[in-house]
PDB file with one MODEL, atoms N, CA, C and O in Angstrom:
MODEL        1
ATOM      1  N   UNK A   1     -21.800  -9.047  -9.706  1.00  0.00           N
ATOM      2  CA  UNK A   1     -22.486 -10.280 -10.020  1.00  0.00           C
ATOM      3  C   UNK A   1     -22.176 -10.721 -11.449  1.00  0.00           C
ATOM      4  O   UNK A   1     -22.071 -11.916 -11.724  1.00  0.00           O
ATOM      5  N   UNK A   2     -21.981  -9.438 -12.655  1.00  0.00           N
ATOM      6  CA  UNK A   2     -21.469  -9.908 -13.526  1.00  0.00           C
ATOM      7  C   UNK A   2     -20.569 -10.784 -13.965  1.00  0.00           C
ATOM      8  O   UNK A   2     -20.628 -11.747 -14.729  1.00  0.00           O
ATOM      9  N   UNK A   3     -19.228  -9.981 -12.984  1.00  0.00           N
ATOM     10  CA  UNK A   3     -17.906 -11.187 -13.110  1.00  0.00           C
ATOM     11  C   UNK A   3     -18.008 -12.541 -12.552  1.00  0.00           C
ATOM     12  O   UNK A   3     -17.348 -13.465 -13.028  1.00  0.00           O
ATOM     13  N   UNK A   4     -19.086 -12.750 -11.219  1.00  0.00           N
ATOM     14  CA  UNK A   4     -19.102 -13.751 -10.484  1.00  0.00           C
ATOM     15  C   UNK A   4     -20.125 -14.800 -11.215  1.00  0.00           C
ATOM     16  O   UNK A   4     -20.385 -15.845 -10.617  1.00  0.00           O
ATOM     17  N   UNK A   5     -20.884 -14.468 -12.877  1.00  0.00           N
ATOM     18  CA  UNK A   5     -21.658 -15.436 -13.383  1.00  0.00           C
ATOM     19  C   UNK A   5     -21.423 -15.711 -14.781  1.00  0.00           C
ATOM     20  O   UNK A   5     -22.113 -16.387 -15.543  1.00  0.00           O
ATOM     21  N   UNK A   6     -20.348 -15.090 -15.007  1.00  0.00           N
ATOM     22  CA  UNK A   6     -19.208 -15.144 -16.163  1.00  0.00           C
ATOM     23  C   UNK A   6     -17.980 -15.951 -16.136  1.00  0.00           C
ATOM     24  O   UNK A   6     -17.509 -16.430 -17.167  1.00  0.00           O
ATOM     25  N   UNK A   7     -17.489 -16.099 -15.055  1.00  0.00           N
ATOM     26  CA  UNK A   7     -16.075 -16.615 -14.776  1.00  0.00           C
ATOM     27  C   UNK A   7     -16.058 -17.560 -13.253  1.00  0.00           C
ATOM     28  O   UNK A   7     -16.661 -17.074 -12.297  1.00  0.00           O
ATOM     29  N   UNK A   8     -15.472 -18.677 -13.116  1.00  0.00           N
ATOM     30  CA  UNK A   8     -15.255 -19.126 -12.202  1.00  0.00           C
ATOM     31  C   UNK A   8     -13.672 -18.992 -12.293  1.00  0.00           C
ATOM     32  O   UNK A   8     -12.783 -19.796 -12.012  1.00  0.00           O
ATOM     33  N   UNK A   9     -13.650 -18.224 -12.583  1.00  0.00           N
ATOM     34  CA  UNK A   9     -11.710 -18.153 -12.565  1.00  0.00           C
ATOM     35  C   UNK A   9     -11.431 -17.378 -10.985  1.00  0.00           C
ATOM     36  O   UNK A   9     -12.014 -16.306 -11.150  1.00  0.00           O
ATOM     37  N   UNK A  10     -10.841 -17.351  -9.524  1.00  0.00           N
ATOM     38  CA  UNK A  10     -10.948 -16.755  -8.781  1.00  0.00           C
ATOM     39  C   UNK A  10      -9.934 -15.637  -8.852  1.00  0.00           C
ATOM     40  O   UNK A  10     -10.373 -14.553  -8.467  1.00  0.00           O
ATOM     41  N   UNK A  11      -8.819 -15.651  -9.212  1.00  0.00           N
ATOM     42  CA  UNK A  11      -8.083 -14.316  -9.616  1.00  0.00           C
ATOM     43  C   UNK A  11      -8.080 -13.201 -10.360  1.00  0.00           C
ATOM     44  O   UNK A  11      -7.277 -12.303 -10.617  1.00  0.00           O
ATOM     45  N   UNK A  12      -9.825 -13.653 -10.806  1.00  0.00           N
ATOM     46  CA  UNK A  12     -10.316 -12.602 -11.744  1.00  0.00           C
ATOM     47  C   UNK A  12     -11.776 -11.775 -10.899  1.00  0.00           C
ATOM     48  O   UNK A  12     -12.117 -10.597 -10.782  1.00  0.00           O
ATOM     49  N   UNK A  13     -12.331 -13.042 -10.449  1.00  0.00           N
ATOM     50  CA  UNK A  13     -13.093 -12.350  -9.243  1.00  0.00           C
ATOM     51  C   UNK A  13     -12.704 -11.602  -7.981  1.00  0.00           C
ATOM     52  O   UNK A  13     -13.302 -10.754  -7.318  1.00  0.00           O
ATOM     53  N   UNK A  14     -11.592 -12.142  -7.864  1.00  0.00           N
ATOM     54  CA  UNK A  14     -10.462 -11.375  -6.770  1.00  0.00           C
ATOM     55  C   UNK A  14     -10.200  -9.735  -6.906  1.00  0.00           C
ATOM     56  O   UNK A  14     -10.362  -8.865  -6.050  1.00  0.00           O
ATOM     57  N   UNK A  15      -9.697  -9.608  -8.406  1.00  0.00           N
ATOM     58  CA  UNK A  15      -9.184  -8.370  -8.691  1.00  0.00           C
ATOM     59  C   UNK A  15     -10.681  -7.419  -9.155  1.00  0.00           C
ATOM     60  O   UNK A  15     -10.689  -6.216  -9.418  1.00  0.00           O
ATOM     61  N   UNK A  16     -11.700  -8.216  -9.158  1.00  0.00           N
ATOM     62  CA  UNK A  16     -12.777  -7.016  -9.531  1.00  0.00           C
ATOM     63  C   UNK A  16     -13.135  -6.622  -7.908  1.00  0.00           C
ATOM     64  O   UNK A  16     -13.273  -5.450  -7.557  1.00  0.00           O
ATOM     65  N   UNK A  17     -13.256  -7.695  -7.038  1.00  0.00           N
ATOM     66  CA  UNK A  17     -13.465  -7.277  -6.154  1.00  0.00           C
ATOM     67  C   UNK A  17     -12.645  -5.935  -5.079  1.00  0.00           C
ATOM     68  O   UNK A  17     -13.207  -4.985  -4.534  1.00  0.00           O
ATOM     69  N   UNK A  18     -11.033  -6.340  -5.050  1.00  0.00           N
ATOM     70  CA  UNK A  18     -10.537  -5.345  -5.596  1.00  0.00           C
ATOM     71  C   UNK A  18     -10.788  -4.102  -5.694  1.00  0.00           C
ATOM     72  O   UNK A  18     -11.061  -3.228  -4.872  1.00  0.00           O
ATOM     73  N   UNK A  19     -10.670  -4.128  -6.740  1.00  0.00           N
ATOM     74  CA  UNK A  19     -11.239  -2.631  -7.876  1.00  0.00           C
ATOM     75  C   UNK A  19     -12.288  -1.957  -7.635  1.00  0.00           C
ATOM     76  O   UNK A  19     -12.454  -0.802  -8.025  1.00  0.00           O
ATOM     77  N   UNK A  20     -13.568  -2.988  -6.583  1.00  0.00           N
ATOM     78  CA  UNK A  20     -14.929  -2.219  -6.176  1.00  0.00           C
ATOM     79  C   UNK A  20     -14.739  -1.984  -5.284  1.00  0.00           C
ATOM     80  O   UNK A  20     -15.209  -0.858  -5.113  1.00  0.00           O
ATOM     81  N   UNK A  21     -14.123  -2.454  -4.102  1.00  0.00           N
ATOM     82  CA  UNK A  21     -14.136  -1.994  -2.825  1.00  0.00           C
ATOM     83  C   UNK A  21     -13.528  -2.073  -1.829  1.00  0.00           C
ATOM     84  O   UNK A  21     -13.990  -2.170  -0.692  1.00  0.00           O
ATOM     85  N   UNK A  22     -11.711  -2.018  -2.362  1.00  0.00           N
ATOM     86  CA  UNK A  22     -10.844  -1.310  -2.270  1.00  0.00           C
ATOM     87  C   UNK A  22      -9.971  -1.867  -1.426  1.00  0.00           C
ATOM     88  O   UNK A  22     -10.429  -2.598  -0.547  1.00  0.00           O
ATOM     89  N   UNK A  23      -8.843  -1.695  -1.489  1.00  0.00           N
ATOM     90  CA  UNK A  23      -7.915  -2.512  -0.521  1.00  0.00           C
ATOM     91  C   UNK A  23      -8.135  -2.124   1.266  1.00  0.00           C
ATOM     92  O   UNK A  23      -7.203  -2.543   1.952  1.00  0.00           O
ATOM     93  N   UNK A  24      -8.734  -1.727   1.681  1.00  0.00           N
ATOM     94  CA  UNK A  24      -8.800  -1.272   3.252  1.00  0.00           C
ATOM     95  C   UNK A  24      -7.404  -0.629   3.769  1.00  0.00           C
ATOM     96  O   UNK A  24      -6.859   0.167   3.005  1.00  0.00           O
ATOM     97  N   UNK A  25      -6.909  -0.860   4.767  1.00  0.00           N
ATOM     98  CA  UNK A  25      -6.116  -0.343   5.407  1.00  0.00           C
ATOM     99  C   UNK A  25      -4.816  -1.618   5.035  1.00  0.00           C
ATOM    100  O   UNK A  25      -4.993  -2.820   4.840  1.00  0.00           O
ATOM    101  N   UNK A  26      -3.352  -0.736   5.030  1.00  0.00           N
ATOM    102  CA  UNK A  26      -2.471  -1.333   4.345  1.00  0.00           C
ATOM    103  C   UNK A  26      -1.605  -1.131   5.952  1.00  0.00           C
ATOM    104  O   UNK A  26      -0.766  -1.950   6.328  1.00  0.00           O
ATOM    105  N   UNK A  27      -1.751  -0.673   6.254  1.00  0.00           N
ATOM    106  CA  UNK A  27      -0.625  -0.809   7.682  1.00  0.00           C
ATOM    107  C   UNK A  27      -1.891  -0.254   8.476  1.00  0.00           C
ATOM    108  O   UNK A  27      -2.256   0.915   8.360  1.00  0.00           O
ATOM    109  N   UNK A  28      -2.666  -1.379   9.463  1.00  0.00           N
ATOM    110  CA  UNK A  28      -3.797  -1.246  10.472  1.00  0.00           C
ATOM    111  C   UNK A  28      -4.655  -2.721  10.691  1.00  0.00           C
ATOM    112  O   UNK A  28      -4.179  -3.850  10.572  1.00  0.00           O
ATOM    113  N   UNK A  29      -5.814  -2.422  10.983  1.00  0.00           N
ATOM    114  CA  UNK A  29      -6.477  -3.385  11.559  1.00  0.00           C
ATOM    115  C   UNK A  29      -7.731  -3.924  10.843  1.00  0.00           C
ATOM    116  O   UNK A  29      -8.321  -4.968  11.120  1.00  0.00           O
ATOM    117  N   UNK A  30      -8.045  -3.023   9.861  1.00  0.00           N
ATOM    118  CA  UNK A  30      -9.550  -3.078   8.907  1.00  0.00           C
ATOM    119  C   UNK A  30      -9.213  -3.791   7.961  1.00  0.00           C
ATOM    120  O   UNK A  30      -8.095  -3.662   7.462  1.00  0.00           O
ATOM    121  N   UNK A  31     -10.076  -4.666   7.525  1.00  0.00           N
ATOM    122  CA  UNK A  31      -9.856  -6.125   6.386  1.00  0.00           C
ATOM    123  C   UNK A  31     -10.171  -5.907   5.047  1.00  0.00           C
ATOM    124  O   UNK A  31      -9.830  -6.563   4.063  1.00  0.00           O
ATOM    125  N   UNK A  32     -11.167  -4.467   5.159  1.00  0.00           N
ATOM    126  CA  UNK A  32     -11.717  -4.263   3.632  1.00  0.00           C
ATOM    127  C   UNK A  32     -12.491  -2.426   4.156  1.00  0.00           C
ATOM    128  O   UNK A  32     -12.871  -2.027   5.257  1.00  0.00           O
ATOM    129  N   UNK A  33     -12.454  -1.797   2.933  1.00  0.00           N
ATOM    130  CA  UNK A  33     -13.015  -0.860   2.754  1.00  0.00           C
ATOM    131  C   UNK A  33     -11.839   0.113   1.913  1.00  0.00           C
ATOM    132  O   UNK A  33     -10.852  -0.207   1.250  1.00  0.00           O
ATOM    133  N   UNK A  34     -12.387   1.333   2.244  1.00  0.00           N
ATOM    134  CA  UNK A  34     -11.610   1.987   1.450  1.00  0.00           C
ATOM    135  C   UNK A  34     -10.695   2.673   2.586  1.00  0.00           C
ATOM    136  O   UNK A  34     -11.030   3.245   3.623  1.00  0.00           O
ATOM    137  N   UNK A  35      -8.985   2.329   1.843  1.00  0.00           N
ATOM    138  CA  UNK A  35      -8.043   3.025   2.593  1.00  0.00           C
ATOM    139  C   UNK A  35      -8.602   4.808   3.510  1.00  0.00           C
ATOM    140  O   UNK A  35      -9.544   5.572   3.300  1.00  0.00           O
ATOM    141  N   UNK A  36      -7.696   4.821   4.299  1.00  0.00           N
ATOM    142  CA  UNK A  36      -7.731   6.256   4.700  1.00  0.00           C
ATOM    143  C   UNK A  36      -6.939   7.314   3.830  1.00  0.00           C
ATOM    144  O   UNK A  36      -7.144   8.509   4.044  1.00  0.00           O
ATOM    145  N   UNK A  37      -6.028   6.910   2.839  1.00  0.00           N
ATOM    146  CA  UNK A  37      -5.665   7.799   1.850  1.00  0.00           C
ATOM    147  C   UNK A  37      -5.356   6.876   0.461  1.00  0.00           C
ATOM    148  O   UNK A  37      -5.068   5.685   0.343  1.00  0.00           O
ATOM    149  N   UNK A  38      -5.534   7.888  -0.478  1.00  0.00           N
ATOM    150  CA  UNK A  38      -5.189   6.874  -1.526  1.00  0.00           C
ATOM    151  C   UNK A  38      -4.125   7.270  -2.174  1.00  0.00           C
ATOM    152  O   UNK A  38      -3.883   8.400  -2.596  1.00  0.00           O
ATOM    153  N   UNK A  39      -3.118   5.751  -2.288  1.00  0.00           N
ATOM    154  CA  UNK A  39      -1.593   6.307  -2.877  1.00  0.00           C
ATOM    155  C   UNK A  39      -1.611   6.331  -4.548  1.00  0.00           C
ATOM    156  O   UNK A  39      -0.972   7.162  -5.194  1.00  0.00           O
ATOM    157  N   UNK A  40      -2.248   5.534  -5.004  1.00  0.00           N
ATOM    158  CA  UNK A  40      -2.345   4.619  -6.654  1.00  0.00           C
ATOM    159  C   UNK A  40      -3.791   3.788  -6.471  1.00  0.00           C
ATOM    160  O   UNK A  40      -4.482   3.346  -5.552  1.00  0.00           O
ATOM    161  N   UNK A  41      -3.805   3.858  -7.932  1.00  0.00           N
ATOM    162  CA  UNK A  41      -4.197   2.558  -8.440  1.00  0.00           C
ATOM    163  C   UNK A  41      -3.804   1.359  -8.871  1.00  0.00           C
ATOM    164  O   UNK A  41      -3.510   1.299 -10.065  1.00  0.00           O
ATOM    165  N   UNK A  42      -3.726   0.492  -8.302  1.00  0.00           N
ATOM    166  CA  UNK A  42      -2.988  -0.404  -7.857  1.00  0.00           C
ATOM    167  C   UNK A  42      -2.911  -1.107  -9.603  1.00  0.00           C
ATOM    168  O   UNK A  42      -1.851  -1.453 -10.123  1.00  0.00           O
ATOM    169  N   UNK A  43      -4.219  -1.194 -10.259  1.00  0.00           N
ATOM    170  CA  UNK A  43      -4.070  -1.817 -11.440  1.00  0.00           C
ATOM    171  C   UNK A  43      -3.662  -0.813 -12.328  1.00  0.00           C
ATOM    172  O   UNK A  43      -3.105  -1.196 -13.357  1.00  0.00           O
ATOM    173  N   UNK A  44      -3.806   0.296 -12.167  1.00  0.00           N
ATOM    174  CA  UNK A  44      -2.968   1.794 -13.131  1.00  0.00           C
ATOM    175  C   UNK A  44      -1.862   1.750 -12.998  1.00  0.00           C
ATOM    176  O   UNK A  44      -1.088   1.638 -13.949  1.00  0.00           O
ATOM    177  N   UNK A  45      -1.443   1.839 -11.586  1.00  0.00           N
ATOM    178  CA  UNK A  45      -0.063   2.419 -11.095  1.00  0.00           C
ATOM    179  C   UNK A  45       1.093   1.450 -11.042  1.00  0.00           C
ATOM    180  O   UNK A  45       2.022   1.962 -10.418  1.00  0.00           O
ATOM    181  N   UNK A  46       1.401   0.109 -11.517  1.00  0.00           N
ATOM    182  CA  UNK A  46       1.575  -0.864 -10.610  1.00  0.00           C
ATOM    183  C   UNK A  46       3.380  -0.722 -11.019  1.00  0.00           C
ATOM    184  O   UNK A  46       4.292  -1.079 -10.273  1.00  0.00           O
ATOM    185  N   UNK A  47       3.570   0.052 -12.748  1.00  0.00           N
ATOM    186  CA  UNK A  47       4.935   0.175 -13.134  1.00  0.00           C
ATOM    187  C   UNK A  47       5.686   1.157 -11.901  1.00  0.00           C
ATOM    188  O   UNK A  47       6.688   0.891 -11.236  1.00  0.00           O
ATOM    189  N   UNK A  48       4.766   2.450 -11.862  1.00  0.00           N
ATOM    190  CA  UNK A  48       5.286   3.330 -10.772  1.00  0.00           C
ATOM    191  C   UNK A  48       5.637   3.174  -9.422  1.00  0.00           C
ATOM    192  O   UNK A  48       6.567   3.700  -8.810  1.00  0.00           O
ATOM    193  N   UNK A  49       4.669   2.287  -8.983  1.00  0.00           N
ATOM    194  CA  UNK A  49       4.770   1.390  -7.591  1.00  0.00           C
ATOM    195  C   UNK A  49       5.818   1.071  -7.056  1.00  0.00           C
ATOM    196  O   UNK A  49       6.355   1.512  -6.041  1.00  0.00           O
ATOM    197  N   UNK A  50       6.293  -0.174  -8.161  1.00  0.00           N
ATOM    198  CA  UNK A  50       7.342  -0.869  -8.595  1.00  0.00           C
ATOM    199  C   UNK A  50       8.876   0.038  -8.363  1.00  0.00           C
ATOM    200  O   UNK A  50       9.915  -0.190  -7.743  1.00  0.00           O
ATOM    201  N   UNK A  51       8.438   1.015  -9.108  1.00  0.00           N
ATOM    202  CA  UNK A  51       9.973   1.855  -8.915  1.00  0.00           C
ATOM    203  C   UNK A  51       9.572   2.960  -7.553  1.00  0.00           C
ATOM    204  O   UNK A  51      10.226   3.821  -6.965  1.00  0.00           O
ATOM    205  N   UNK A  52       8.497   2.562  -7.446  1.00  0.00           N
ATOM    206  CA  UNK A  52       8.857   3.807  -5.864  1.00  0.00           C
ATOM    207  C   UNK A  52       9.284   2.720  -4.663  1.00  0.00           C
ATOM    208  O   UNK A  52       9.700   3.149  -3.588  1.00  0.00           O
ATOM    209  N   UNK A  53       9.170   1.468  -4.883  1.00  0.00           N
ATOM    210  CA  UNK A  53       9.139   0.589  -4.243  1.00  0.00           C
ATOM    211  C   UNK A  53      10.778   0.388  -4.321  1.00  0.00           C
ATOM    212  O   UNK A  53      11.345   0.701  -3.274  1.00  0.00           O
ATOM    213  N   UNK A  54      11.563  -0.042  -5.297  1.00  0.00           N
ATOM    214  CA  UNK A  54      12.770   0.042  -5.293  1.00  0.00           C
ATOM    215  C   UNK A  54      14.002   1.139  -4.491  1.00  0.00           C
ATOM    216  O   UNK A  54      14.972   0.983  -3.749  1.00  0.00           O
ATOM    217  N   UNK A  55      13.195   2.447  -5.238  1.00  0.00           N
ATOM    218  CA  UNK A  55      14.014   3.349  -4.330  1.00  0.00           C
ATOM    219  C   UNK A  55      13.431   3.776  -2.531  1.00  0.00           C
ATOM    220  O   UNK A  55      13.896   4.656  -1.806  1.00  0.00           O
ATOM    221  N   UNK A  56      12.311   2.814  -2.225  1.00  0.00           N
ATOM    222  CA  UNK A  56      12.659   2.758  -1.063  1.00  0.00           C
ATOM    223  C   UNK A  56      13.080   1.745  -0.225  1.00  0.00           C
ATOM    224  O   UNK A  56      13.269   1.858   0.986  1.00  0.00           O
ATOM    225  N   UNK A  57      13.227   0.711  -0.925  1.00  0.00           N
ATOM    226  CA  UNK A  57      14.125   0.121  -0.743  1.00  0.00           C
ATOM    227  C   UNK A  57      15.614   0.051  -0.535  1.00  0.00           C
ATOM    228  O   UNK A  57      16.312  -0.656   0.193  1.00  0.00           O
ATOM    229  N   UNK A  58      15.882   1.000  -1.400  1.00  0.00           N
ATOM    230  CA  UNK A  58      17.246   1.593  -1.746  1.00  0.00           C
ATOM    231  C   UNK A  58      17.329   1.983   0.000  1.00  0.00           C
ATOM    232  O   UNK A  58      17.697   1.380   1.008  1.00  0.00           O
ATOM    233  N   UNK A  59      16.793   3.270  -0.292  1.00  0.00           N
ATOM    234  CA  UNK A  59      16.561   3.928   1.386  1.00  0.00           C
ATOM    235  C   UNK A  59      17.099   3.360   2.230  1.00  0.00           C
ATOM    236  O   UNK A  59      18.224   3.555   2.691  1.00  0.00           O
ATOM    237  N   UNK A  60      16.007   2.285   2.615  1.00  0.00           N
ATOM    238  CA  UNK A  60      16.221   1.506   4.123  1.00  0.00           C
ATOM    239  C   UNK A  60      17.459   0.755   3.964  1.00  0.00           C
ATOM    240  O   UNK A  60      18.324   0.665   4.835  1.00  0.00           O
ATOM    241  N   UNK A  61      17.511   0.116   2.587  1.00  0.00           N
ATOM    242  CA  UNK A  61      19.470   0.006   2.609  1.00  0.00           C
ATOM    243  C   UNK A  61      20.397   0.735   3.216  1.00  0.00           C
ATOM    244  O   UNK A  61      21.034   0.145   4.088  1.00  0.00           O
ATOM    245  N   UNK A  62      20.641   1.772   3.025  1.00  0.00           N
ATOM    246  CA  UNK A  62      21.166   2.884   3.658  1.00  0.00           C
ATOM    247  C   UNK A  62      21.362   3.037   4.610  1.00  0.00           C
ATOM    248  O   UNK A  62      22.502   3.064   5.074  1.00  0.00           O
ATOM    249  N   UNK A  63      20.347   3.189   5.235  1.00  0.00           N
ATOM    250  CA  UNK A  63      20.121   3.939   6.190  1.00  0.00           C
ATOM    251  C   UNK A  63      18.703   3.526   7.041  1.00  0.00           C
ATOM    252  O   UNK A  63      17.757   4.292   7.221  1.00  0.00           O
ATOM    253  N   UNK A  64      18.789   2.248   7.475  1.00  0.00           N
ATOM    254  CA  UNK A  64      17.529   1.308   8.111  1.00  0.00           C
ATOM    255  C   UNK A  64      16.875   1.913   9.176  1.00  0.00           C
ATOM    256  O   UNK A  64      15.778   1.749   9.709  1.00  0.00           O
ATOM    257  N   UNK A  65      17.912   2.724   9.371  1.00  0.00           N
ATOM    258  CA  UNK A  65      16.649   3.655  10.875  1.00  0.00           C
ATOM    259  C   UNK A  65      16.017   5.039  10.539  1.00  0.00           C
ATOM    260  O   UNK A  65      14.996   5.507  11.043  1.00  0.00           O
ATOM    261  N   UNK A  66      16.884   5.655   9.512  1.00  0.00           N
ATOM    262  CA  UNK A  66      16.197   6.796   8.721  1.00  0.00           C
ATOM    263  C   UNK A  66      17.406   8.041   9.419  1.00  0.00           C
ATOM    264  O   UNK A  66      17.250   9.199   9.032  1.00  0.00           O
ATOM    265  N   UNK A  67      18.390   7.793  10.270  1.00  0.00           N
ATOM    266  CA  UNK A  67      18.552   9.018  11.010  1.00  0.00           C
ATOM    267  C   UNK A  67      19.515   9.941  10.360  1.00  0.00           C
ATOM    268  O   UNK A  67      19.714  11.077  10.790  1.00  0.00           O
ATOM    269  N   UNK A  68      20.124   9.435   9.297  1.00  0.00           N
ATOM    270  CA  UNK A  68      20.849  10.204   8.318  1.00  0.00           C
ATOM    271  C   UNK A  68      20.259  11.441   7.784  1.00  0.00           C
ATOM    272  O   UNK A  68      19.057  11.400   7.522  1.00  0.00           O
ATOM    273  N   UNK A  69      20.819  12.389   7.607  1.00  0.00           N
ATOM    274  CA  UNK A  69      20.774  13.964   7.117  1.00  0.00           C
ATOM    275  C   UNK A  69      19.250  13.793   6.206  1.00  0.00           C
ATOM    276  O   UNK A  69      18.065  13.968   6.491  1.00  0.00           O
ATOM    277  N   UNK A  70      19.942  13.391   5.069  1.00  0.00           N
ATOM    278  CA  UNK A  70      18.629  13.512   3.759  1.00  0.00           C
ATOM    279  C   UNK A  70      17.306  12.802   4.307  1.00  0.00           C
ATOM    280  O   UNK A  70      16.280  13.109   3.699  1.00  0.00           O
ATOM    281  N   UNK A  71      17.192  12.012   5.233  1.00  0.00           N
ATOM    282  CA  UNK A  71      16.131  11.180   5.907  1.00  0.00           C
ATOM    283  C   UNK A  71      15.250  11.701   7.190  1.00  0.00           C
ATOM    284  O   UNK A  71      14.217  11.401   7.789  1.00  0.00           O
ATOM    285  N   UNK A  72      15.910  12.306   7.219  1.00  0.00           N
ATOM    286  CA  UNK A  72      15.225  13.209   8.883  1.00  0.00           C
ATOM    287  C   UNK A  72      13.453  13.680   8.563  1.00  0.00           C
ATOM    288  O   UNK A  72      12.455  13.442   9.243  1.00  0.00           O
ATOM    289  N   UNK A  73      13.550  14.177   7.688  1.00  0.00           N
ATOM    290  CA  UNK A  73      12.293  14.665   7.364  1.00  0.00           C
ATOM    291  C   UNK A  73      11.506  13.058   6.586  1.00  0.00           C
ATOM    292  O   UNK A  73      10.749  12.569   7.425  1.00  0.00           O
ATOM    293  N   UNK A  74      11.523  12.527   5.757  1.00  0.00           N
ATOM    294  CA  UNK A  74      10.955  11.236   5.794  1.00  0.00           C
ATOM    295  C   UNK A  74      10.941  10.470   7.137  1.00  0.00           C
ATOM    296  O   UNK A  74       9.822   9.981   7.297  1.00  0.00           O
ATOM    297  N   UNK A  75      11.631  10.238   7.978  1.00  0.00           N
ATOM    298  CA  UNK A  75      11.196   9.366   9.138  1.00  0.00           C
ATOM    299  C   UNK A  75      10.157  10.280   9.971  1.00  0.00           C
ATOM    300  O   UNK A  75       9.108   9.805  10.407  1.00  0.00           O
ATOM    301  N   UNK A  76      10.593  11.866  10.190  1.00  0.00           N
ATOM    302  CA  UNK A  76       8.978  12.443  11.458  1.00  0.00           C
ATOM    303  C   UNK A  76       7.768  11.977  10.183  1.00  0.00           C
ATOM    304  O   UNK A  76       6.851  11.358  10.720  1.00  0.00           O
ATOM    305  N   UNK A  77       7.602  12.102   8.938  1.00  0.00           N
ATOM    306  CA  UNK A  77       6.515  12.029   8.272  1.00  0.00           C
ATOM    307  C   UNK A  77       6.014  10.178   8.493  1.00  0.00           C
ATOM    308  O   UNK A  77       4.816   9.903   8.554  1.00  0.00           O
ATOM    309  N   UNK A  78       6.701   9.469   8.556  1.00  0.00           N
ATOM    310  CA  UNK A  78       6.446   7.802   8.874  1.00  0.00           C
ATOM    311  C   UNK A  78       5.877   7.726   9.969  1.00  0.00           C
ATOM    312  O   UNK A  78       4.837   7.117  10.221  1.00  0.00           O
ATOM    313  N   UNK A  79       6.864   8.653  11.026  1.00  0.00           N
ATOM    314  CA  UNK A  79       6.489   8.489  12.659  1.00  0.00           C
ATOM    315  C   UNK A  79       5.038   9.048  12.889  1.00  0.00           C
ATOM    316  O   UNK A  79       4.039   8.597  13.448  1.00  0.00           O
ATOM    317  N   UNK A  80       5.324  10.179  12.250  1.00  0.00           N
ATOM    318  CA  UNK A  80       4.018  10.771  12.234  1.00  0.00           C
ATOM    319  C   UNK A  80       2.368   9.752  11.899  1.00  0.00           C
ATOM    320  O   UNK A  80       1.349   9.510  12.545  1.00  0.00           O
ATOM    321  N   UNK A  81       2.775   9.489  10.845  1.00  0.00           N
ATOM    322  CA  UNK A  81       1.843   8.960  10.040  1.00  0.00           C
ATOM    323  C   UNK A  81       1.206   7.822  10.537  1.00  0.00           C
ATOM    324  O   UNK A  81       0.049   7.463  10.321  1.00  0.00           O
ATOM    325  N   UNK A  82       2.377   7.088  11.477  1.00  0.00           N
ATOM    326  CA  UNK A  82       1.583   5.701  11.840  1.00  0.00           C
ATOM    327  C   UNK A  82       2.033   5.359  13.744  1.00  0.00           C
ATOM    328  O   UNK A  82       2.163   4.273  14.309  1.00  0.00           O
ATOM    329  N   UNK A  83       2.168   6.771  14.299  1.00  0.00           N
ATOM    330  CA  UNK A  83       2.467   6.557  15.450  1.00  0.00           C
ATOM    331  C   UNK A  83       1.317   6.048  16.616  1.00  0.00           C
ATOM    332  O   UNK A  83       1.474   5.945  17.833  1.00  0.00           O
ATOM    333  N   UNK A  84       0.027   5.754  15.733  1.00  0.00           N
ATOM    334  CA  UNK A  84      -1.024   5.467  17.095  1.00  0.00           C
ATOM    335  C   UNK A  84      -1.515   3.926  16.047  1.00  0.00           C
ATOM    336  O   UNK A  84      -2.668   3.511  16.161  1.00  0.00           O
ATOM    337  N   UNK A  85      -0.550   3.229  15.113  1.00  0.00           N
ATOM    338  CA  UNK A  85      -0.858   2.098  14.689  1.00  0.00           C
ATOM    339  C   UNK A  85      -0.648   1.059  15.680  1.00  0.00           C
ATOM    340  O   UNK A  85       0.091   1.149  16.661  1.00  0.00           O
ATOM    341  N   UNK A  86      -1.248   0.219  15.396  1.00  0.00           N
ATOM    342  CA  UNK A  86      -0.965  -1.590  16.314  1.00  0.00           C
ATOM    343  C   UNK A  86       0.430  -1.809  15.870  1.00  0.00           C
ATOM    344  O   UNK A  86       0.574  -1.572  14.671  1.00  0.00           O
ATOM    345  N   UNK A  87       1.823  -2.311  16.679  1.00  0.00           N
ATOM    346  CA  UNK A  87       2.344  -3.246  16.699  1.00  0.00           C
ATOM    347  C   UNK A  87       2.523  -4.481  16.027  1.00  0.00           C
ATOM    348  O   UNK A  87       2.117  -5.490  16.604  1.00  0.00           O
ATOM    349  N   UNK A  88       3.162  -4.610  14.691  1.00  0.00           N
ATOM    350  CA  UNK A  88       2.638  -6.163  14.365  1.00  0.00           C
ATOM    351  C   UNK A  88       4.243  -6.945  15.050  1.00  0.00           C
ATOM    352  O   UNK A  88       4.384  -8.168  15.045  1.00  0.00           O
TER     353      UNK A  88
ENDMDL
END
């Protein structure tokens, strides 16, 4: 209520909101709450992100289906991880 009687700025009420109660599910169906694991802090982490984000990027360059040698074990951990997700 603080930020929301301080500021009518909405990208500032956005990110506290945010910060209280949490991005929800990032690959699923839930709109808000707190993830089922937590990777970062999104406002801490965001340099690290950034470069984990690149080199997996890099990755799927590569090798877009994962089935290459060094990848075998990253794709069962993906498959794993999100094999009873929705379809988008």
């Amino acid at each position: 209520m603080k930020v929301i009687s301080s500021t009518n700025d909405g990208f500032v009420i956005s990110e506290k909101d945010l910060e209280l109660r949490g991005t929800g599910e990032f690959f699923g169906t839930r709109q808000h709450g707190i993830p089922e694991f937590k990777i970062a802090n999104l406002f801490e982490d965001i340099d690290m992100l950034k470069q984990v984000q690149a080199i997996a990027l890099q990755i799927i360059n590569k090798d877009k289906t994962l089935e290459k040698e060094e990848n075998i074990l990253l794709k069962k951990i993906v498959d794993n991880k999100f094999k009873n997700r929705i379809e988008i």
